[in-house]
LOGU-26495 format. One line per field, with one value per residue (C-alpha): residue number from 0; residue in three letters; chain; x, y, z. Coordinates in steps of 0.2 Angstrom, whole numbers, plus 2048, in hexadecimal, padded with zeros to 3 digits. Layout:
seq = (NUM,...)
type = (ala,...)
mol = (A,...)
east = (X,...)
north = (Y,...)
up = (Z,...)
This chain:
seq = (0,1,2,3,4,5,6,7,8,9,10,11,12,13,14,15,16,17,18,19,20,21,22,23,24,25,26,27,28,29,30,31,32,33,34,35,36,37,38,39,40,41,42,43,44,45,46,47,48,49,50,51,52,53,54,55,56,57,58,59,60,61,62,63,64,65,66,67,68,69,70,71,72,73,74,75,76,77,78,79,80,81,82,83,84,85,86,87,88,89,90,91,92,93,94,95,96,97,98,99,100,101,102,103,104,105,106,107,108,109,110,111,112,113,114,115,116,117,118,119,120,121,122,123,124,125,126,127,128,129,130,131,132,133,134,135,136,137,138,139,140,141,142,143,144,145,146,147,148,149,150,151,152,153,154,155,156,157,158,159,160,161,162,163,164,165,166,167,168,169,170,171,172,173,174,175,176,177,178,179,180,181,182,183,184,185,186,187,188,189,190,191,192,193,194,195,196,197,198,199,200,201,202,203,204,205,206,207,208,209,210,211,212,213,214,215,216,217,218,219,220,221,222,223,224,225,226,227,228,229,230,231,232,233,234,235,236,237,238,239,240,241,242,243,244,245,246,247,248,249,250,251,252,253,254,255,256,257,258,259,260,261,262,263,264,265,266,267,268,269,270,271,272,273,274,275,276,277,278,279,280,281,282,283,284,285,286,287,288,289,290,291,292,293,294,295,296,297,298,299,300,301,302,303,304,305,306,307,308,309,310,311,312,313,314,315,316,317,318,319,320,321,322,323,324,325,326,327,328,329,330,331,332,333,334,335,336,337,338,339,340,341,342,343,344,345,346,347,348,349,350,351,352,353,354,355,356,357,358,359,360,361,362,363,364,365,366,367,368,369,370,371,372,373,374,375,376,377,378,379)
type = (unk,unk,unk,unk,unk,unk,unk,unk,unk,unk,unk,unk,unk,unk,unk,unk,unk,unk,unk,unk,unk,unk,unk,unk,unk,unk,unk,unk,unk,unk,unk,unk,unk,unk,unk,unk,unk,unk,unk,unk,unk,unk,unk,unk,unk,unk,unk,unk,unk,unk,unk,unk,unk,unk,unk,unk,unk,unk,unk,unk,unk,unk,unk,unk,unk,unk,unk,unk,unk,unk,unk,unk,unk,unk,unk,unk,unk,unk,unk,unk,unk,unk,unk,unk,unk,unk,unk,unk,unk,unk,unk,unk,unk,unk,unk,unk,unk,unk,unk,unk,unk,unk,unk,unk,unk,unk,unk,unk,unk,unk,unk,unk,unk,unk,unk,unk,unk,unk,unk,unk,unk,unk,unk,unk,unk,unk,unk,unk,unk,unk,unk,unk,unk,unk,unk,unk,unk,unk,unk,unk,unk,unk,unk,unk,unk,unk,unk,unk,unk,unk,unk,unk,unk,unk,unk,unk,unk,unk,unk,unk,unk,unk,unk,unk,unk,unk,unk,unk,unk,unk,unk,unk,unk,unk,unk,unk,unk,unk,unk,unk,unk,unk,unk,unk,unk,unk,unk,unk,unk,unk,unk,unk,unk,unk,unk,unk,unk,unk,unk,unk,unk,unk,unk,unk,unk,unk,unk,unk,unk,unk,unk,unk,unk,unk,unk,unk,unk,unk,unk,unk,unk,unk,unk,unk,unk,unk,unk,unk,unk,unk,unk,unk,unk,unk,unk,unk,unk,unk,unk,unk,unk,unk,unk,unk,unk,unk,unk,unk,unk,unk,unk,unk,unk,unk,unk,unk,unk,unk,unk,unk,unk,unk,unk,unk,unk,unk,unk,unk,unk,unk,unk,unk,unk,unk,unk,unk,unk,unk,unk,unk,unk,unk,unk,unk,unk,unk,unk,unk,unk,unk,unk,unk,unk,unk,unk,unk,unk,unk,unk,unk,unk,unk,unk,unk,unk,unk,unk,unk,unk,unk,unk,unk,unk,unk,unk,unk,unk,unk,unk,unk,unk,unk,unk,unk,unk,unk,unk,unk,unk,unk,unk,unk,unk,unk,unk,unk,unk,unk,unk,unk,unk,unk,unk,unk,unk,unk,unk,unk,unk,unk,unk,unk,unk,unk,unk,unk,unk,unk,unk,unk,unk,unk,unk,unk,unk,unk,unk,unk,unk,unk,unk,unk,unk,unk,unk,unk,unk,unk,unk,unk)
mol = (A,A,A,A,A,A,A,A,A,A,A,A,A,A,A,A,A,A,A,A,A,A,A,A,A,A,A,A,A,A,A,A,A,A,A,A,A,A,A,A,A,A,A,A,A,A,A,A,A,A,A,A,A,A,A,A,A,A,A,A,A,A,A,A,A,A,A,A,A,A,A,A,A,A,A,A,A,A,A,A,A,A,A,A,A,A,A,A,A,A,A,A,A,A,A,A,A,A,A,A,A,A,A,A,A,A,A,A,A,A,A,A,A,A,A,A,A,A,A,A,A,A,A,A,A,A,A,A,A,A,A,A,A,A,A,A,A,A,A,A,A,A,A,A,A,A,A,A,A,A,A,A,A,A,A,A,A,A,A,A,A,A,A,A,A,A,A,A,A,A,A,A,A,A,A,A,A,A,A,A,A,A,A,A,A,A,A,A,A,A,A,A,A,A,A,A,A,A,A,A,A,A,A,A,A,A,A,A,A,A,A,A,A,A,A,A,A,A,A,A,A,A,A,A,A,A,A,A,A,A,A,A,A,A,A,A,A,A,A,A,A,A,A,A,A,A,A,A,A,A,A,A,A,A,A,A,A,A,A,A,A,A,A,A,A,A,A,A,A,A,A,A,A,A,A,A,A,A,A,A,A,A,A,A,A,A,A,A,A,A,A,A,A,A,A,A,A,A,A,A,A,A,A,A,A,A,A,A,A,A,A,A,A,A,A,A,A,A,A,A,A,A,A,A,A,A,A,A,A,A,A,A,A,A,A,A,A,A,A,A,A,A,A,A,A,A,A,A,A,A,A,A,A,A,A,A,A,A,A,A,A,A,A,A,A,A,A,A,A,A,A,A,A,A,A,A,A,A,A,A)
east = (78C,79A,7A7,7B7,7C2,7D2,7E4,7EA,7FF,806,817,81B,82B,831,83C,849,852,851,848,848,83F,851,853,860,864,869,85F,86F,873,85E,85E,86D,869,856,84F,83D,846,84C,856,84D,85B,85C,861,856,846,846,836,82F,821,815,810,7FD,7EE,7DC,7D7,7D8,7DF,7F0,7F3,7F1,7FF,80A,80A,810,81D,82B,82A,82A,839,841,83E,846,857,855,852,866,86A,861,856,841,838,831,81F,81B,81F,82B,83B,832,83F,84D,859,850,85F,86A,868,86F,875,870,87A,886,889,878,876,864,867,872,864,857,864,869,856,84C,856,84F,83D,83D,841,831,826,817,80D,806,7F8,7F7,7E8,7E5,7DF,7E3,7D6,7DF,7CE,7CA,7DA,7D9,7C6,7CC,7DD,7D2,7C5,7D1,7DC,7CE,7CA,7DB,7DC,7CE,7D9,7E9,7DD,7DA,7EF,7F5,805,810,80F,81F,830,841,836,82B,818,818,808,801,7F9,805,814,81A,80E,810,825,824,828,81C,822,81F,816,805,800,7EF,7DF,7E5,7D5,7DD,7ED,7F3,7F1,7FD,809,80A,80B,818,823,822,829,836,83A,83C,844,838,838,847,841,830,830,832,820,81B,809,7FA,7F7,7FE,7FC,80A,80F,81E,821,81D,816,812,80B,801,7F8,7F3,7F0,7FC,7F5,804,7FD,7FC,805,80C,7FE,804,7F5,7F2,7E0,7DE,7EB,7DF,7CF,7D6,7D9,7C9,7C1,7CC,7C8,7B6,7B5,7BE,7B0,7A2,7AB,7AC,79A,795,7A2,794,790,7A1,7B0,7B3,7B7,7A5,79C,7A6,79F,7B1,7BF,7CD,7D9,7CB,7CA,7DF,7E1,7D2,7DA,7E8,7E3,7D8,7EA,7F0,7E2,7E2,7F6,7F1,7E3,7DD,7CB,7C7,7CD,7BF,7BF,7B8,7AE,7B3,7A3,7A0,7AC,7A1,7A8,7AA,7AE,7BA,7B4,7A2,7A7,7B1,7A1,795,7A0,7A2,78E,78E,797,78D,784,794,79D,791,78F,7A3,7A3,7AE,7A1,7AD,7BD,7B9,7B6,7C4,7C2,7B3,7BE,7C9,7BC,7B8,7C9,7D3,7E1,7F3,7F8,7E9,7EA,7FE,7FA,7EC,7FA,805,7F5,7F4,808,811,821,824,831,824,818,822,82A,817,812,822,81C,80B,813,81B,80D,802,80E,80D,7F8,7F9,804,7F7,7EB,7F0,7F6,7E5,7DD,7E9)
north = (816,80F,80B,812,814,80A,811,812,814,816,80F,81A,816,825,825,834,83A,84A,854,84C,83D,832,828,82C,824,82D,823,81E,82F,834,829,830,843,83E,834,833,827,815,80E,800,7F4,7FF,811,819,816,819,817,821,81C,825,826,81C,827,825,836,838,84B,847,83B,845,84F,843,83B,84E,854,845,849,85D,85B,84B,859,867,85B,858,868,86E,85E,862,853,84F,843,837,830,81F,80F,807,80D,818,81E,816,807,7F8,7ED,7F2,7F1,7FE,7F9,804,7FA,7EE,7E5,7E1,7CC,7CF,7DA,7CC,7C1,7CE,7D4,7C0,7B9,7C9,7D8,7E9,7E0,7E6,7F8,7FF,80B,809,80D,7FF,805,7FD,7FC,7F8,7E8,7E0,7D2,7C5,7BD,7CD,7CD,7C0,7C1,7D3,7CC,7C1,7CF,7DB,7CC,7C8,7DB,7E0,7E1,7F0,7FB,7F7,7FD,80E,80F,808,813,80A,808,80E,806,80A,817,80C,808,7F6,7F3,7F1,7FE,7F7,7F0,7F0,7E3,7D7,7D9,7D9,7C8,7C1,7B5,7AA,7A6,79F,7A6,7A0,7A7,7A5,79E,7A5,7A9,798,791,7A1,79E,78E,791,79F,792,786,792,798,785,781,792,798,7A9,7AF,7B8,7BD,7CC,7C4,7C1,7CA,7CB,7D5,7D7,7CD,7D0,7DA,7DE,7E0,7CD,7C4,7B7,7B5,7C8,7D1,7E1,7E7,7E2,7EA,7EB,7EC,7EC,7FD,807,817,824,837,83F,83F,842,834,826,82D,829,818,815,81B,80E,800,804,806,7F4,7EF,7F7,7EF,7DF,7E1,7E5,7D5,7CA,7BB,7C8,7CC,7BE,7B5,7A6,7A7,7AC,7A7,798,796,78D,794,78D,793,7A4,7A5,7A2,7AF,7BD,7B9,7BB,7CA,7D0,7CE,7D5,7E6,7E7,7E5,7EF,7F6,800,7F6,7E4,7D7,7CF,7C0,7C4,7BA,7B7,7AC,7AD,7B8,7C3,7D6,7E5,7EE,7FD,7F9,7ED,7FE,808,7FB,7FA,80F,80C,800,808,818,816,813,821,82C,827,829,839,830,834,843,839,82E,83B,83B,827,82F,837,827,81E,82B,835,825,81E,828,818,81A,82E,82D,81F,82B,838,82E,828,83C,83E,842,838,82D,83C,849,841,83D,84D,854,849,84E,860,85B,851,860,869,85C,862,875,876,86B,879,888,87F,87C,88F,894,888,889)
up = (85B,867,85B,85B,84E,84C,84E,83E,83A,828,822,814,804,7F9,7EB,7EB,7DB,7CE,7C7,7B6,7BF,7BF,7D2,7DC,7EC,7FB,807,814,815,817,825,82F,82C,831,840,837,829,826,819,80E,804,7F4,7F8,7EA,7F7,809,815,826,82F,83A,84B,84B,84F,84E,845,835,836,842,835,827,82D,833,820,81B,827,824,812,813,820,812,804,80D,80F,7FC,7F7,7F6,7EF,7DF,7E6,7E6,7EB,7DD,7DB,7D4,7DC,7CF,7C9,7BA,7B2,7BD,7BA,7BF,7B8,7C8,7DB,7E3,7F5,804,80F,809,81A,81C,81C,818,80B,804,802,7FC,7EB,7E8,7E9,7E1,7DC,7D7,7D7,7E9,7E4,7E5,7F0,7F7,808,813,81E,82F,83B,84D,853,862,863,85B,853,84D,845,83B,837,831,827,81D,818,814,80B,801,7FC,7FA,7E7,7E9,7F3,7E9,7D8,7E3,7E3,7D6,7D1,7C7,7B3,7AD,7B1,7AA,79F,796,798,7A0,79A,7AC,7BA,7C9,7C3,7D3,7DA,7CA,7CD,7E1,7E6,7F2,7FF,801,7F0,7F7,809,80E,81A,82A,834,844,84E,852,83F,83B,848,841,831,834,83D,830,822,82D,832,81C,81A,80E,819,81F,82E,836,82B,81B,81A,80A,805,802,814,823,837,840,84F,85F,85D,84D,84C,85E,864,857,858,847,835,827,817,80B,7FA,7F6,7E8,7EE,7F3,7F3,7F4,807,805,7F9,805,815,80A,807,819,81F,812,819,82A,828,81F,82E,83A,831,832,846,847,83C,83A,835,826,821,826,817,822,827,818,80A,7FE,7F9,803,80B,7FD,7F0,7F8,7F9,7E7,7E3,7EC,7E3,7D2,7D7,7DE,7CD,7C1,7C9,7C9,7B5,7B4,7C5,7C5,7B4,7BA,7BB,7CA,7D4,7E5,7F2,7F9,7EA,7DB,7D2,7C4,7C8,7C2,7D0,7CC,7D0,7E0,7E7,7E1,7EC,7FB,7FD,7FC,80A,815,815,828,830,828,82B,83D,83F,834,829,818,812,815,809,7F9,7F2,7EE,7E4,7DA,7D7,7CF,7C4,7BD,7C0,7CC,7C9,7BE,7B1,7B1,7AD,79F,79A,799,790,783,77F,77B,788,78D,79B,7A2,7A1,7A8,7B9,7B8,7B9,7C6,7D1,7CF,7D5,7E4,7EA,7E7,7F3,802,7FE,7FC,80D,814,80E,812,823,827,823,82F,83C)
């Protein structure tokens, strides 16, 4: 087989704070001590991104090493880094500025507040053939609900249960409210244009969806699709197993795009299809691996579980062919033991408290990085 695969770059949020699991922001002064980091509008979360790369092993390390270097800078400050994607046992009632001069920060605490402080990780993937692009934006929008049931990381805020697997996606404000399938580059120039015009986004980046096209010059020059739904992901091996999923959907669809473009294949509309990736969106942030879905092929009910469970089956040849196969375990492991979001609640069903259970999954996040480390002694 001739295909290659994709460059594939990460945009990673963390929360900082103590021990005990409380937020504390220090992202300002993160970002001045440290090249690798940028400052996100609340100081309790910061973000660094990573250089893109086609093989799965660079990028395993470049998820690694900004957060060991982050950790060793919080280390005498008493500080850790915090897992989860909402505020879990922070104040969600106050916004806490990381840069009070900042006109756009201005807008983002008037309009939405501490919904915006969350974490996540938005996976981008290389594509410069712009109708690729956007045959590959509508698959991926139309599957995006499975990969944030993978993630999901967020059922505790301001130390309660919310009742929900991804409270972060059901608080997240997406702008603009109804965002449709693009049919191709011009229709989303267009339509980009258009909100900008009405002022229903600000700015080429306010554009918050499941997944969107980026690129060096939104809207006109694109050169990769972001996918932005996913809850925070520590586990490298399990964020690199979700990628290679993506990516691999994303390979099928370039080798049969009549088989696999929704545009194509679909017996819904494009309005039809929007509002059903919507609502998926929505049934996994409640209940993620057990949500029942709608296909997109042709509204029919599904369990995600099993529609994750048929799509690992059907991408079987071109993982083998890639030597992708054993990337993909961990997501094995997901469907059986549970996303974080379901083994926490489990944790909390069998008595412990919201506190232990972040302070246990801190530990564990720590851990990730030092077995990494072992593990890469040995190897190296």
């Amino acid at each position: 087989m001739n295909t290659r695969l994709l460059l594939k770059g990460f945009e990673v949020e963390l929360f900082t704070g103590r021990f005990s699991g409380e937020h504390v922001g220090v992202a300002t002064a993160v970002a001045s001590d440290l090249a690798d980091f940028v400052t996100e509008p609340d100081h309790r979360n910061l973000e660094y991104i990573t250089e893109p790369n086609q093989h799965y092993g660079p990028l395993r390390e470049a998820l690694l090493t900004p957060r060991r270097r982050l950790r060793q800078w919080l280390v005498p400050r008493q500080l850790t880094l915090i897992p989860g994607s909402t505020l879990s046992l922070g104040d969600s009632h106050h916004f806490e500025r990381s840069d009070p001069l900042n006109p756009y920060h201005d807008l983002i605490e008037a309009n939405y507040g501490t919904r915006v402080v969350t974490t996540s990780v938005h996976i981008n993937l290389g594509l410069e053939d712009l109708p690729l692009l956007f045959a590959a934006l509508r698959l991926v929008r139309c599957e995006a609900a499975l990969f944030l049931a993978l993630s999901a990381s967020s059922p505790f805020l301001d130390g309660q249960p919310t009742g929900s697997h991804s409270q972060r996606w059901l608080q997240f404000p997406l702008t603009p409210e109804r965002v449709p399938l693009f049919q191709n580059h011009p229709d989303y120039v267009a339509w980009v244009e258009a909100q900008l015009a009405t002022g229903t986004m600000q700015n080429e980046r306010h554009l918050w969806t499941s997944v969107r096209p980026n690129g060096p010059r939104r809207p006109y020059q694109l050169n990769r699709l972001e996918l932005r739904i996913c809850d925070l992901i520590t586990d490298p091996d399990v964020l690199l197993a979700v990628t290679a999923l993506i990516e691999l959907r994303v390979l099928s669809l370039l080798q049969n795009p009549s088989q696999l473009d929704p545009l194509k294949v679909s017996r819904l509309t494009t309005d039809e299809l929007a509002d059903l990736c919507d609502a998926n969106d929505s049934a996994v942030a409640q209940m993620s691996l057990d949500a029942t879905l709608h296909h997109w092929r042709d509204g029919s009910p599904i369990l995600c579980r099993s529609w994750i469970e048929t799509m690992l089956e059907g991408i079987i040849p071109i993982s083998r062919d890639l030597g992708l196969e054993q990337q993909l375990a961990p997501l094995h492991t997901v469907l059986n033991k549970g996303n974080q979001a379901m083994q926490w609640l489990q944790s909390y069903a069998d008595g412990k408290s919201v506190e232990a259970v972040i302070q246990d999954s801190i530990a564990e996040m720590n851990a990730e990085e030092l077995n990494a480390s072992k593990a890469e002694a040995i190897l190296g």
